[in-house]
N, CA, C and O atoms as a Tripos MOL2 file, in Angstrom:
@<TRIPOS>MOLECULE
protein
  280   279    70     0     0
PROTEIN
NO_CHARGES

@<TRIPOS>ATOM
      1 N          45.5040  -48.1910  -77.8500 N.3       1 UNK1
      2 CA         45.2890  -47.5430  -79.1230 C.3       1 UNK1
      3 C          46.5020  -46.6950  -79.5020 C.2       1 UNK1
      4 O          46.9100  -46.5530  -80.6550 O.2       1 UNK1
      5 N          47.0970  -46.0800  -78.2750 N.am      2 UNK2
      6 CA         47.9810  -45.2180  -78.4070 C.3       2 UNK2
      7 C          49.2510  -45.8720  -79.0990 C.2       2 UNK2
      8 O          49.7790  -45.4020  -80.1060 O.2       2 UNK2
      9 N          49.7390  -47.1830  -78.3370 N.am      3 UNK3
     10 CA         50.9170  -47.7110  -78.5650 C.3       3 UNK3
     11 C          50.5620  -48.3860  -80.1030 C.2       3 UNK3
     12 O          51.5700  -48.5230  -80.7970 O.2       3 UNK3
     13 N          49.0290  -48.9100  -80.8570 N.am      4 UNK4
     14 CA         48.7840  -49.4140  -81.6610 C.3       4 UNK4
     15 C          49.4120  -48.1060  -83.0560 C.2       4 UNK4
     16 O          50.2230  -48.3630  -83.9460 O.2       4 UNK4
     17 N          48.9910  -47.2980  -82.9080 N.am      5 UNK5
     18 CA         49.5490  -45.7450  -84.0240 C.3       5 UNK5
     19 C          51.1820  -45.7240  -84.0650 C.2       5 UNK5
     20 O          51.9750  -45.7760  -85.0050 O.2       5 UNK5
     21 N          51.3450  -45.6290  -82.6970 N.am      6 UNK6
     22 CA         53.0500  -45.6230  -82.3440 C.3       6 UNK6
     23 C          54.1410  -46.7000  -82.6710 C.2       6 UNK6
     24 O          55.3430  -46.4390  -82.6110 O.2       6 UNK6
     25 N          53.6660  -47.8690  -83.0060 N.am      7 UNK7
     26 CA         54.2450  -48.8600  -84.3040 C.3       7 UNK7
     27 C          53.8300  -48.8500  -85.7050 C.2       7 UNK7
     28 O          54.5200  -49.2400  -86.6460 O.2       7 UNK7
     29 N          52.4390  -48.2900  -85.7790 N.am      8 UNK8
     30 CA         52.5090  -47.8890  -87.2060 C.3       8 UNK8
     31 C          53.1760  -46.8800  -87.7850 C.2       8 UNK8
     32 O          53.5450  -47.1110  -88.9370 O.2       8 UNK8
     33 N          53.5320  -45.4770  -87.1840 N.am      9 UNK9
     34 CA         54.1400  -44.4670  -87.5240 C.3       9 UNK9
     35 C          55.4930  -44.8200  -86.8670 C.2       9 UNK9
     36 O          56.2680  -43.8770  -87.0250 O.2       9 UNK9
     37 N          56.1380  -45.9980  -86.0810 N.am     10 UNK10
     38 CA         57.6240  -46.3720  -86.4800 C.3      10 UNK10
     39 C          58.2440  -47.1350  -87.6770 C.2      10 UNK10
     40 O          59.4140  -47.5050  -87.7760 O.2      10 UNK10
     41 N          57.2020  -47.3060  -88.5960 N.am     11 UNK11
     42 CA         57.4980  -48.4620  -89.8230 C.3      11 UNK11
     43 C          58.0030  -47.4320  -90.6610 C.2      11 UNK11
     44 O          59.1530  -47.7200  -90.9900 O.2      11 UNK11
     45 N          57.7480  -46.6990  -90.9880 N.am     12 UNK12
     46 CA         58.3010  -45.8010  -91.8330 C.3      12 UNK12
     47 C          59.7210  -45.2620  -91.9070 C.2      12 UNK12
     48 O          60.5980  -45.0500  -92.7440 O.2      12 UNK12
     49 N          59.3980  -45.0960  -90.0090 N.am     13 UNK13
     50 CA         61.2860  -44.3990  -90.0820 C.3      13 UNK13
     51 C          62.4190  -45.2490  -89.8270 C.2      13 UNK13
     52 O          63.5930  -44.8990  -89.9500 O.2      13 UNK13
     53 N          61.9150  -46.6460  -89.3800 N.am     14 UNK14
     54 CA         62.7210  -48.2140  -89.5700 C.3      14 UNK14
     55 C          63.0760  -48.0830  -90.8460 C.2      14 UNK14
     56 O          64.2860  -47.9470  -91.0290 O.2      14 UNK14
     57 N          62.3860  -48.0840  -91.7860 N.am     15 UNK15
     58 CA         62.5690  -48.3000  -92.7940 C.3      15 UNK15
     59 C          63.8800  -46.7680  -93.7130 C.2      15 UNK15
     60 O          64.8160  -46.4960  -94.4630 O.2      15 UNK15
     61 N          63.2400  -46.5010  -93.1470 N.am     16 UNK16
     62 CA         63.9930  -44.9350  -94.2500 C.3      16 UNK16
     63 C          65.7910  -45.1320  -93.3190 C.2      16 UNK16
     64 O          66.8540  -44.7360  -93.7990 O.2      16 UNK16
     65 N          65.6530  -45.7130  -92.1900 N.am     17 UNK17
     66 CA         66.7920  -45.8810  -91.5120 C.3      17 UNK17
     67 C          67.6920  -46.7980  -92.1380 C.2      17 UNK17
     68 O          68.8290  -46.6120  -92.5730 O.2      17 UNK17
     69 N          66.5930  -48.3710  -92.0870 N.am     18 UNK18
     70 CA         67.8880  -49.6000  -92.7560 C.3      18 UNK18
     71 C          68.2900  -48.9920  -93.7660 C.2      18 UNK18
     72 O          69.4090  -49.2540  -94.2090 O.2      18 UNK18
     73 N          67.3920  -47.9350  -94.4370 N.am     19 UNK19
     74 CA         67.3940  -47.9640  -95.8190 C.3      19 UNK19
     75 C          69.1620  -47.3190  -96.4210 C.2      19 UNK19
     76 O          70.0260  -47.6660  -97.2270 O.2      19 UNK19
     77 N          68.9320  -46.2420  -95.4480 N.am     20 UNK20
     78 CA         70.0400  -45.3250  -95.3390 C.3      20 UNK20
     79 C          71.1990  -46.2160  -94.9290 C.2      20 UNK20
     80 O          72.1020  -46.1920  -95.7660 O.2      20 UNK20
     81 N          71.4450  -47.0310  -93.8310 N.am     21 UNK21
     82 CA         72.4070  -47.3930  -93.7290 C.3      21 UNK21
     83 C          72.8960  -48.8700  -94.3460 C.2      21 UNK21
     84 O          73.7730  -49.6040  -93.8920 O.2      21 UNK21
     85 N          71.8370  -49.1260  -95.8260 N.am     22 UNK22
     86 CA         72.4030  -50.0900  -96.5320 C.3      22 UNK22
     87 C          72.9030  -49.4410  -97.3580 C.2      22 UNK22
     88 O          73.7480  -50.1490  -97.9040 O.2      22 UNK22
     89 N          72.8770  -48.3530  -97.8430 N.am     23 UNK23
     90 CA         73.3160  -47.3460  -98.8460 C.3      23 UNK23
     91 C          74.7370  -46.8820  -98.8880 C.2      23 UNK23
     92 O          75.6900  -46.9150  -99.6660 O.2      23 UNK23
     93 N          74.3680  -46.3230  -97.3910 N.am     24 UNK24
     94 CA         76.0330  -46.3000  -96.6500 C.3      24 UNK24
     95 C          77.0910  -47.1970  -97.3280 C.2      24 UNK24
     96 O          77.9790  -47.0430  -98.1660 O.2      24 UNK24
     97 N          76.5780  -48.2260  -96.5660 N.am     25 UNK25
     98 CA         77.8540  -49.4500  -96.5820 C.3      25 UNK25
     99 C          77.9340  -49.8990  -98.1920 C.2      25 UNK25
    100 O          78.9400  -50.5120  -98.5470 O.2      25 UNK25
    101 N          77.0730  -49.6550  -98.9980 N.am     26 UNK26
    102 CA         76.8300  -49.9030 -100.3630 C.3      26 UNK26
    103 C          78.4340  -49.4380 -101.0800 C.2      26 UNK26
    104 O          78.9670  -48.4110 -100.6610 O.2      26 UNK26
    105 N          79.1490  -50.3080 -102.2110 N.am     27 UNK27
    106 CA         80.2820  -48.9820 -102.4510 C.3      27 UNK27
    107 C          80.1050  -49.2240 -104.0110 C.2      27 UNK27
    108 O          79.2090  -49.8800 -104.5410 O.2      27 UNK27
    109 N          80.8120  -48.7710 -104.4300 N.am     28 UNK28
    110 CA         80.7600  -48.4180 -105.8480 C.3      28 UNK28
    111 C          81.8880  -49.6290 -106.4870 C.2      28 UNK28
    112 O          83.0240  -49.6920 -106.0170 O.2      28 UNK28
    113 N          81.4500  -50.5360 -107.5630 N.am     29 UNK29
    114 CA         82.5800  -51.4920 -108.1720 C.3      29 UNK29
    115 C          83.8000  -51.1650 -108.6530 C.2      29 UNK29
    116 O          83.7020  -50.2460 -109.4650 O.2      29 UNK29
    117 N          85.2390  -51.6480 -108.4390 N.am     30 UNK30
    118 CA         85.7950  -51.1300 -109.3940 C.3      30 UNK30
    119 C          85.6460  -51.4830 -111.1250 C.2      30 UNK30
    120 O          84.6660  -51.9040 -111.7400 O.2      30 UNK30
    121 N          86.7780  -51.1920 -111.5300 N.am     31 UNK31
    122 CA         86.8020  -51.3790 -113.1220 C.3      31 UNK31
    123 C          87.2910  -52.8110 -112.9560 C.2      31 UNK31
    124 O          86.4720  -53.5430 -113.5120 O.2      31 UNK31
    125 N          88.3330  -53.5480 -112.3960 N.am     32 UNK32
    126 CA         87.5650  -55.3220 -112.5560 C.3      32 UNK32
    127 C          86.7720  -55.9230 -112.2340 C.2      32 UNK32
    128 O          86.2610  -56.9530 -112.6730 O.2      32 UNK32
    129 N          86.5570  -55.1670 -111.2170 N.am     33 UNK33
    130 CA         85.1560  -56.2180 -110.6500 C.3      33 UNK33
    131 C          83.5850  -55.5850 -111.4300 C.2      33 UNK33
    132 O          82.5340  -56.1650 -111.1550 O.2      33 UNK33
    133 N          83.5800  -54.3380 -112.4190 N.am     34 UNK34
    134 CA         82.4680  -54.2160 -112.8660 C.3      34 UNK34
    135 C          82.3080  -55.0760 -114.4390 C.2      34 UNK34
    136 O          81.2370  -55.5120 -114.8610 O.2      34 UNK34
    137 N          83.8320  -55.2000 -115.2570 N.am     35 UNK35
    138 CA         84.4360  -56.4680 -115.9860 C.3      35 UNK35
    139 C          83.7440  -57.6850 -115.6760 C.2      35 UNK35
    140 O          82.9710  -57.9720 -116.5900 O.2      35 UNK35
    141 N          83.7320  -58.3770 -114.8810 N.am     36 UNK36
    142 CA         83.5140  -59.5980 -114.0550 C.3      36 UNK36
    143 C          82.1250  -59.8580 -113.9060 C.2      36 UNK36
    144 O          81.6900  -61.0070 -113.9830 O.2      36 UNK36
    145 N          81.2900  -58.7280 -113.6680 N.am     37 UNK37
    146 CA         80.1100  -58.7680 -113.5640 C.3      37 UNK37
    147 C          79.8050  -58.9600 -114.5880 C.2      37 UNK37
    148 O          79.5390  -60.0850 -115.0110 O.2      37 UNK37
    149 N          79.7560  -57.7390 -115.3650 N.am     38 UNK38
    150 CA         79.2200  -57.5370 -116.9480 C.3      38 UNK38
    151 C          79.3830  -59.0960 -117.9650 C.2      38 UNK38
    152 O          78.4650  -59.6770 -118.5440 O.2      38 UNK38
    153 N          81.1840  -59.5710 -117.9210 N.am     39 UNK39
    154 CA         80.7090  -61.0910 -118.1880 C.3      39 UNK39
    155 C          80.3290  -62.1170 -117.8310 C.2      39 UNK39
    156 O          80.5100  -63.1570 -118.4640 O.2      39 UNK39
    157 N          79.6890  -62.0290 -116.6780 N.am     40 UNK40
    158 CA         78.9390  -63.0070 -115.8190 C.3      40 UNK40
    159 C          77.5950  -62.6300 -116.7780 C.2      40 UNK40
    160 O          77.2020  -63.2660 -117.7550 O.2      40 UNK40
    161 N          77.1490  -61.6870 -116.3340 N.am     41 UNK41
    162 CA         75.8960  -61.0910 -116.9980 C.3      41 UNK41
    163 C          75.6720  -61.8530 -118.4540 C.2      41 UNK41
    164 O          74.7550  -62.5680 -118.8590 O.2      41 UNK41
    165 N          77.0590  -61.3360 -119.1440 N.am     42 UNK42
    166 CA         77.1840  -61.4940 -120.5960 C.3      42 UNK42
    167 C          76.9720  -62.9950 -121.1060 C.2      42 UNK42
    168 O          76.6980  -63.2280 -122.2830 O.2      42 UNK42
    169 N          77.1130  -63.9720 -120.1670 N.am     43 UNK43
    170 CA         77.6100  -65.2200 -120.6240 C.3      43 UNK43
    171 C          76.1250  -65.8560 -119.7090 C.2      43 UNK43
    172 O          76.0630  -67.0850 -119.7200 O.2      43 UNK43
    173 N          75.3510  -65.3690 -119.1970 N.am     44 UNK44
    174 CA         73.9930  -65.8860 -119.0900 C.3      44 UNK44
    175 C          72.8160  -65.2100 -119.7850 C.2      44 UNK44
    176 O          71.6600  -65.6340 -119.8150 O.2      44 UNK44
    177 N          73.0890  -64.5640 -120.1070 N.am     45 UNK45
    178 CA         72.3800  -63.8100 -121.8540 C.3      45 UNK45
    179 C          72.3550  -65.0760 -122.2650 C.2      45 UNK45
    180 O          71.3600  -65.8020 -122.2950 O.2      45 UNK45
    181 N          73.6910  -65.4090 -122.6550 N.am     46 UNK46
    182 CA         74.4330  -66.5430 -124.3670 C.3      46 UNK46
    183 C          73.6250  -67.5280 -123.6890 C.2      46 UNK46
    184 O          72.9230  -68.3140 -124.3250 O.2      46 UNK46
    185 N          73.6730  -67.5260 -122.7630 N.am     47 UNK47
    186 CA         72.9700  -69.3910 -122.1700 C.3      47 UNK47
    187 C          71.5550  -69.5860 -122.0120 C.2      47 UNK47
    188 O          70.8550  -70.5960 -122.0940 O.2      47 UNK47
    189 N          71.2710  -68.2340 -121.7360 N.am     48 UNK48
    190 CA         69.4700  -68.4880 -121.8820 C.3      48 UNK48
    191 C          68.6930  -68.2260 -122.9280 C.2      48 UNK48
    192 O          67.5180  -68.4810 -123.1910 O.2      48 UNK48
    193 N          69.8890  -67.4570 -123.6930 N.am     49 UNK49
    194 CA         69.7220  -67.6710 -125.0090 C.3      49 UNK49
    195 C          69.5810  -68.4120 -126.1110 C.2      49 UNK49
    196 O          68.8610  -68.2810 -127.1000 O.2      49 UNK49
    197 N          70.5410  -69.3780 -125.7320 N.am     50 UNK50
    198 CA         70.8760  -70.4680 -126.4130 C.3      50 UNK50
    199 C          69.8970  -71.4820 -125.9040 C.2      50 UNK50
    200 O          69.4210  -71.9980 -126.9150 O.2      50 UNK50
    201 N          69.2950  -72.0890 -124.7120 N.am     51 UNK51
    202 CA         68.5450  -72.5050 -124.0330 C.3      51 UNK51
    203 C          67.0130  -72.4900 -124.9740 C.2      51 UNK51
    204 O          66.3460  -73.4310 -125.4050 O.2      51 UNK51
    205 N          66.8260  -71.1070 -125.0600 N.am     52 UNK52
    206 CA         65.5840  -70.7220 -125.7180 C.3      52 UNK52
    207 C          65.1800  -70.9050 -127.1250 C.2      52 UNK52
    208 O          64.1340  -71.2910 -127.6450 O.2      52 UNK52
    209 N          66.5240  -70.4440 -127.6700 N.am     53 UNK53
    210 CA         67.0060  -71.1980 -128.9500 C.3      53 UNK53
    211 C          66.1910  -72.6070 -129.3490 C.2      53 UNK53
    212 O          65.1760  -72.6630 -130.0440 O.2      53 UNK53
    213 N          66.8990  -73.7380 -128.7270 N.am     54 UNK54
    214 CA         66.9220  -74.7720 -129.5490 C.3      54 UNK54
    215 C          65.4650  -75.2290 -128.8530 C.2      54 UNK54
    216 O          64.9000  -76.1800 -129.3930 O.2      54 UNK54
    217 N          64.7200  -74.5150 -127.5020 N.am     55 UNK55
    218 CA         63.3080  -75.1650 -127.2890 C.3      55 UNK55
    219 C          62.4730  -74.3750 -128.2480 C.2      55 UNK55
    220 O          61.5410  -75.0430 -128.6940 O.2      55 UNK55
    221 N          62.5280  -73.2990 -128.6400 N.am     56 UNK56
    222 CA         62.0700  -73.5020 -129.7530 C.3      56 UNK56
    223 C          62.5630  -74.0260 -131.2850 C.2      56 UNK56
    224 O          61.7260  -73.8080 -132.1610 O.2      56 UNK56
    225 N          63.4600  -74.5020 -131.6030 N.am     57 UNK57
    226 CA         63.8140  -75.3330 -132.5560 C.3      57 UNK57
    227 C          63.2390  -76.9360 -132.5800 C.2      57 UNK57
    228 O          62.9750  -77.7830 -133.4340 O.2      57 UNK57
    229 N          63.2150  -76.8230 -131.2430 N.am     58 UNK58
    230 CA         62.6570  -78.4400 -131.0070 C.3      58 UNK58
    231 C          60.7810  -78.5420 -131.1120 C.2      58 UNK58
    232 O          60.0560  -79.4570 -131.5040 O.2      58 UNK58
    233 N          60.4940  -77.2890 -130.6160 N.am     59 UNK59
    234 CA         58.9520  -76.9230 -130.4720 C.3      59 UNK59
    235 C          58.3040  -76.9170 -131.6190 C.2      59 UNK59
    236 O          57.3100  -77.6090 -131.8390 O.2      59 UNK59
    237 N          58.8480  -76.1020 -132.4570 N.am     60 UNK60
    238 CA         58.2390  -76.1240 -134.1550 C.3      60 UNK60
    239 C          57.9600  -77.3540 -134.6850 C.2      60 UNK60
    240 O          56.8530  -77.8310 -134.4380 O.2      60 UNK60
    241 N          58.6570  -77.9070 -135.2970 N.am     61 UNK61
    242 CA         58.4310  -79.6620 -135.6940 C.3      61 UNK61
    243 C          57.4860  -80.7430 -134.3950 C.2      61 UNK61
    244 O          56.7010  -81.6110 -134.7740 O.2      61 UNK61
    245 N          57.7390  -80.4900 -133.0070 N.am     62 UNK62
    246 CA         56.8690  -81.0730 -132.8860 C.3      62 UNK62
    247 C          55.1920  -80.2210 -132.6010 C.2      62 UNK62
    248 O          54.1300  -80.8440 -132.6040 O.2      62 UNK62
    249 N          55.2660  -79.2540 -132.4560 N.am     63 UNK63
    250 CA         53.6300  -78.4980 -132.6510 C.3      63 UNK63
    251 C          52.8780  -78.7120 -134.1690 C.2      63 UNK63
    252 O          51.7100  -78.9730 -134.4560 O.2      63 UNK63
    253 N          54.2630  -78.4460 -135.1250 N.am     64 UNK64
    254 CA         53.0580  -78.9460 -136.4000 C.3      64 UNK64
    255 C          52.7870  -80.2070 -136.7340 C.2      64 UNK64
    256 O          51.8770  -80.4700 -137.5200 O.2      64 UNK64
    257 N          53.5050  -81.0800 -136.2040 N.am     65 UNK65
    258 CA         53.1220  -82.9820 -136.3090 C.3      65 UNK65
    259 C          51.3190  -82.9560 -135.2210 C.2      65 UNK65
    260 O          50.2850  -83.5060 -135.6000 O.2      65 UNK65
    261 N          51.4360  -82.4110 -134.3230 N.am     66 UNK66
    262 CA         50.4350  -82.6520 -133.4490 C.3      66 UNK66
    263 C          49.4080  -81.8330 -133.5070 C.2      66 UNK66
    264 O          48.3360  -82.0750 -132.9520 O.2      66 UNK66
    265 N          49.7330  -80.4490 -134.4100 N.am     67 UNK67
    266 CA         48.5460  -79.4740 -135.0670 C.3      67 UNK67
    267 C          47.8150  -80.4430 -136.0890 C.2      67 UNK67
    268 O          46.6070  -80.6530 -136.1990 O.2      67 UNK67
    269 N          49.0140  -81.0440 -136.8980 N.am     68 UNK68
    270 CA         48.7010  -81.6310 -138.2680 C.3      68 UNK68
    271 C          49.1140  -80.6990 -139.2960 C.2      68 UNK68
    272 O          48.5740  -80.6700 -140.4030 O.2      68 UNK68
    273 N          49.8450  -80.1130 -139.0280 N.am     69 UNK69
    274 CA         50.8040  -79.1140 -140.4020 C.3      69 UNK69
    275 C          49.8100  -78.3430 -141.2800 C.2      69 UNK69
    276 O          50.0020  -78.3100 -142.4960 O.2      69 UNK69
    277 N          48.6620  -77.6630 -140.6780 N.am     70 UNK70
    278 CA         47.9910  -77.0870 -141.5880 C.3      70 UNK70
    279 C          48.4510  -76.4300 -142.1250 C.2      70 UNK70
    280 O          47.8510  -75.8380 -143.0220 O.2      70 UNK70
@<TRIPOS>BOND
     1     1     2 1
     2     2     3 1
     3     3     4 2
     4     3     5 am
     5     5     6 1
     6     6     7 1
     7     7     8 2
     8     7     9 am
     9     9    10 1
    10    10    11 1
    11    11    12 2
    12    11    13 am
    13    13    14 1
    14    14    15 1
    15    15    16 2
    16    15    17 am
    17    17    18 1
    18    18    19 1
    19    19    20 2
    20    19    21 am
    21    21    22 1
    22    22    23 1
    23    23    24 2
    24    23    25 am
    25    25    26 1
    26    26    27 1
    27    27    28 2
    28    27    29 am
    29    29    30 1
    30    30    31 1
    31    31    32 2
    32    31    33 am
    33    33    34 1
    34    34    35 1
    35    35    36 2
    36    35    37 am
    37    37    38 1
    38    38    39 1
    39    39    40 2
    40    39    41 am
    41    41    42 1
    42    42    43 1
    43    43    44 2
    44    43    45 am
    45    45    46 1
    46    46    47 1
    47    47    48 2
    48    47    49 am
    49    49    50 1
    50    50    51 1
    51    51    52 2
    52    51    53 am
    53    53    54 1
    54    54    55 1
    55    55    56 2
    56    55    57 am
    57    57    58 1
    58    58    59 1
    59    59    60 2
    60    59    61 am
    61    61    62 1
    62    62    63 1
    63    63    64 2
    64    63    65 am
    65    65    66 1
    66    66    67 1
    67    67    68 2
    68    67    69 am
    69    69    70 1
    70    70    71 1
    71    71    72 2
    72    71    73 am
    73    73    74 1
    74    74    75 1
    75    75    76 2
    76    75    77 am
    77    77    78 1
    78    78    79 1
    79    79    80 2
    80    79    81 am
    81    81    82 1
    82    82    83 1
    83    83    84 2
    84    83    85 am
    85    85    86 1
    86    86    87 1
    87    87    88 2
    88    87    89 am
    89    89    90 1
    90    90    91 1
    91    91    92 2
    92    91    93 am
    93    93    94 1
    94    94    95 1
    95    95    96 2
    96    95    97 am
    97    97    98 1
    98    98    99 1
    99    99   100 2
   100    99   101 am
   101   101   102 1
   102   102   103 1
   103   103   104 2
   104   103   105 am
   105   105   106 1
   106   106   107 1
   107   107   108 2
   108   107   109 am
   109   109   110 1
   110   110   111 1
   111   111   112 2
   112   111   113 am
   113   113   114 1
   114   114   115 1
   115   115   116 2
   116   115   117 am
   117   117   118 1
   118   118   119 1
   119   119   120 2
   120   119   121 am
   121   121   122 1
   122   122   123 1
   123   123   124 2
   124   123   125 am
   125   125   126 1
   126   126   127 1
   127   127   128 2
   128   127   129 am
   129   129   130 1
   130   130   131 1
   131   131   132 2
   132   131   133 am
   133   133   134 1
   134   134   135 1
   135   135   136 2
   136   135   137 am
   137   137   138 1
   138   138   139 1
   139   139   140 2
   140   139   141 am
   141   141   142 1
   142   142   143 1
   143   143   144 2
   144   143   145 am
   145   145   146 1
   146   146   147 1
   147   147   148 2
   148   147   149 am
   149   149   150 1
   150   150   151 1
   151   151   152 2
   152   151   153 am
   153   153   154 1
   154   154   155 1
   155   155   156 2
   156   155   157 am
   157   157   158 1
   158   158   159 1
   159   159   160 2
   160   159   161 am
   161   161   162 1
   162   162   163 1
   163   163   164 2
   164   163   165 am
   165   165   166 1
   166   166   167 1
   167   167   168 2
   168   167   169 am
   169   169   170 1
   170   170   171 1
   171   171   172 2
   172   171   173 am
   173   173   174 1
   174   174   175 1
   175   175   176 2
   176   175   177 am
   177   177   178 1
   178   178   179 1
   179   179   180 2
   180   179   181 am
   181   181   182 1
   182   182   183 1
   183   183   184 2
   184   183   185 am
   185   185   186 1
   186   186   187 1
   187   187   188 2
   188   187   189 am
   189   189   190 1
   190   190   191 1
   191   191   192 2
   192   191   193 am
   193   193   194 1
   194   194   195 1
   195   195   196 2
   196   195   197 am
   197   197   198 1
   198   198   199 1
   199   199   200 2
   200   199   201 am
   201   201   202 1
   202   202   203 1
   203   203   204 2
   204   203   205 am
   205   205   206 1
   206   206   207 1
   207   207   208 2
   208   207   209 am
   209   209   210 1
   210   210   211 1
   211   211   212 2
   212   211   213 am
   213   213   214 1
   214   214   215 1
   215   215   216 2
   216   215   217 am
   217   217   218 1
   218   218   219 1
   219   219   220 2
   220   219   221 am
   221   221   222 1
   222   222   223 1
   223   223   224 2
   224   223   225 am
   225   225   226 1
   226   226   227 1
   227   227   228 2
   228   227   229 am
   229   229   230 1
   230   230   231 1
   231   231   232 2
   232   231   233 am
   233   233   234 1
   234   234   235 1
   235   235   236 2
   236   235   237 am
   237   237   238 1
   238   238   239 1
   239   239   240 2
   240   239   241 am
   241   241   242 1
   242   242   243 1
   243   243   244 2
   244   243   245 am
   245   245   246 1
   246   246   247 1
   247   247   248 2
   248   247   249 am
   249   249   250 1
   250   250   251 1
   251   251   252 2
   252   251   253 am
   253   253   254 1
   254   254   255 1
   255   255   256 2
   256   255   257 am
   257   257   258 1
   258   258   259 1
   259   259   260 2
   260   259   261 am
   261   261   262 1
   262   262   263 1
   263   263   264 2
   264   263   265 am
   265   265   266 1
   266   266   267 1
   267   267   268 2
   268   267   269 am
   269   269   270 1
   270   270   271 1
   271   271   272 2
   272   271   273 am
   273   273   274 1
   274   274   275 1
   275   275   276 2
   276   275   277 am
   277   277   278 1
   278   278   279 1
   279   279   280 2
@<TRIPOS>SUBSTRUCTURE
     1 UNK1         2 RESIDUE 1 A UNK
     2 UNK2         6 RESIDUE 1 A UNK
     3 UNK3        10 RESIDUE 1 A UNK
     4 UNK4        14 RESIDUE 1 A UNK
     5 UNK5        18 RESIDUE 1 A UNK
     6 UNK6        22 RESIDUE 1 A UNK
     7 UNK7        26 RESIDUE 1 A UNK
     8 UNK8        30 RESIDUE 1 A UNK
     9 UNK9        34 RESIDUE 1 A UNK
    10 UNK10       38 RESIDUE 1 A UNK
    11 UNK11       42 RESIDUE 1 A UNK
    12 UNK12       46 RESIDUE 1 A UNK
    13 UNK13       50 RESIDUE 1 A UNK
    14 UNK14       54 RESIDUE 1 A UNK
    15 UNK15       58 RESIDUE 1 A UNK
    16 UNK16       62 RESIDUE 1 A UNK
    17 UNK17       66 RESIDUE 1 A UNK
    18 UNK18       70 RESIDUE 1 A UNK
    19 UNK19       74 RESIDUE 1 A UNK
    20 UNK20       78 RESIDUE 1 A UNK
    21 UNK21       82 RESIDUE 1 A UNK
    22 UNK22       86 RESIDUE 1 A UNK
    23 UNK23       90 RESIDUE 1 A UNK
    24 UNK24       94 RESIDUE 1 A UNK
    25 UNK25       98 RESIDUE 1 A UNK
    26 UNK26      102 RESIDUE 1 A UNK
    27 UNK27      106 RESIDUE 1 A UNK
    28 UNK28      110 RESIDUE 1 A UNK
    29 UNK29      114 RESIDUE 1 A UNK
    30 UNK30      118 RESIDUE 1 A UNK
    31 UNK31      122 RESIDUE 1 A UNK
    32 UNK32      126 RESIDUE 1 A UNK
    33 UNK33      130 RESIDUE 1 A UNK
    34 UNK34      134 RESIDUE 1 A UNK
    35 UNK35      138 RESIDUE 1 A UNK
    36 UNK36      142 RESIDUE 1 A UNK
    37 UNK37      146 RESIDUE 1 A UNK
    38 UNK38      150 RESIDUE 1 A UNK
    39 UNK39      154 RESIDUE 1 A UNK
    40 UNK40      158 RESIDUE 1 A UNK
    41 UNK41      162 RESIDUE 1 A UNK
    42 UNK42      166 RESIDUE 1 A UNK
    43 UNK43      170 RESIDUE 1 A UNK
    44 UNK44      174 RESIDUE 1 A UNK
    45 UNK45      178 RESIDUE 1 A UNK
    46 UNK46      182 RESIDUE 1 A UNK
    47 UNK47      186 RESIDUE 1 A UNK
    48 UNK48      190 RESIDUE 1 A UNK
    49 UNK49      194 RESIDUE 1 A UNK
    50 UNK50      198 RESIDUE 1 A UNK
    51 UNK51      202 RESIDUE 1 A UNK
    52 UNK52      206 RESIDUE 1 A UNK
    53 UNK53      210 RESIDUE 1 A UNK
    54 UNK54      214 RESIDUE 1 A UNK
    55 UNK55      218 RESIDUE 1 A UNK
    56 UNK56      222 RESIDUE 1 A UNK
    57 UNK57      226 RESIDUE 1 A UNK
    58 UNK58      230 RESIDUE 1 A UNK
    59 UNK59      234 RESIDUE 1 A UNK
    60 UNK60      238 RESIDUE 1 A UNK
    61 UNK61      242 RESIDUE 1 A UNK
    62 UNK62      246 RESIDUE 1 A UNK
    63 UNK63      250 RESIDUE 1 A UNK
    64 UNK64      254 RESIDUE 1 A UNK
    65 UNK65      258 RESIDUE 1 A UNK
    66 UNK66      262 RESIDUE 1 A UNK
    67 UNK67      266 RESIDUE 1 A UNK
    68 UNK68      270 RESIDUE 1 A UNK
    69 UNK69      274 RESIDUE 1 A UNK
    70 UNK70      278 RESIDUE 1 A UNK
């Protein structure tokens, strides 16, 4: 019972530990590489955008043929 508590009350401080030392090693971007991101970011906006775009462009015409265009 004893050792059963004594892994539940180690989950916590495992955790607050990795936690800390992913943080650590964590660093801050520079100014090109936060560039780089941002248009990575920027240019899958445009694409799922555009993506979304034309399924609904394509969706309209065929939902009201198969509604019947009320």
């Amino acid at each position: 019972m004893s050792d059963n508590f004594q892994e539940l009350a180690d989950i916590p401080k495992d955790f607050v530990r990795d936690g800390s030392l992913f943080v650590k090693r964590c660093t801050k971007p520079d100014q090109r590489e936060f560039i780089k991101i941002s248009q990575a970011v920027g240019m899958g906006f445009l694409i799922m955008g555009a993506i979304g775009y034309f399924i609904k462009l394509i969706h309209i015409p065929v939902n009201n043929i198969l509604v019947g265009g009320a």
